[in-house]
N, C-alpha and C positions, 0 to 999 in steps of 0.2 A: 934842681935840688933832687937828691937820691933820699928816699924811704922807703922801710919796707913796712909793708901794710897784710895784717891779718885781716881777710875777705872771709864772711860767712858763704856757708852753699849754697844760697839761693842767689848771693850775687857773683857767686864764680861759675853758676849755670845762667845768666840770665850775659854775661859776658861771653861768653860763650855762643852766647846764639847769638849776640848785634855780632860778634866777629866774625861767621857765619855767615848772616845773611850780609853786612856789609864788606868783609873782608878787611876792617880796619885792626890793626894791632891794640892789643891789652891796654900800652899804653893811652893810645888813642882815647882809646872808649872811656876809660876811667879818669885822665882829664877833661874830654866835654859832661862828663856826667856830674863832676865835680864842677866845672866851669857854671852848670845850666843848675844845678841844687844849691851850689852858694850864691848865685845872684839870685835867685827866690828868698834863702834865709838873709838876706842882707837889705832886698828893697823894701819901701814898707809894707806893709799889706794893703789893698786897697781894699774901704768899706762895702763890707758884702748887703746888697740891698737883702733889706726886710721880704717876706714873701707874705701876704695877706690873703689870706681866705676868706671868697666872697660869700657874702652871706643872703640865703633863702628866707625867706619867710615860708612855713611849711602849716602858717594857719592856726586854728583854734586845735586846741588841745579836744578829744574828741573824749576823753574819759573825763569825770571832774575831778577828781585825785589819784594824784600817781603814787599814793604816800602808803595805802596797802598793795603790796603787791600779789597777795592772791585776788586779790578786785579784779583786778590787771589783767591777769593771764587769764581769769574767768572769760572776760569781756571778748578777750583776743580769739583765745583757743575755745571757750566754751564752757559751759561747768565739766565737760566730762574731763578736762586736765588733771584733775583730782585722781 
């Protein structure tokens, strides 16, 4: 089948260079690229596992409320933070 196809510049330089470093023609390139991007859109997707974040225990809380925060930064920094 013959078509002509408008390529933006990032994929007529990025053709460019696999033609280059592999010496294969235009056409080449642009049907495996085409061959290897439709069979990704076409097969299902396969479920991407969950990733979980292990969890620490970091202890008692060492302030009794975190609920003022000039308390807070007293404690941490000092009264001189003021």
């Amino acid at each position: 089948m013959r078509t002509t196809l408008t390529l933006d510049h990032d994929i007529v330089a990025m053709i460019q260079r696999l033609r280059k470093r592999t010496g294969s023609r235009d056409k080449q390139i642009v049907n495996e690229a085409l061959r290897r991007g439709l069979a990704q859109m076409v097969s299902p997707e396969s479920p991407q596992t969950m990733y979980r974040t292990p969890s620490v225990s970091l202890g008692r809380c060492l302030q009794t409320s975190l609920d003022d925060v000039a308390d807070v930064l007293a404690w941490v920094e000092g009264e001189s933070y003021r």
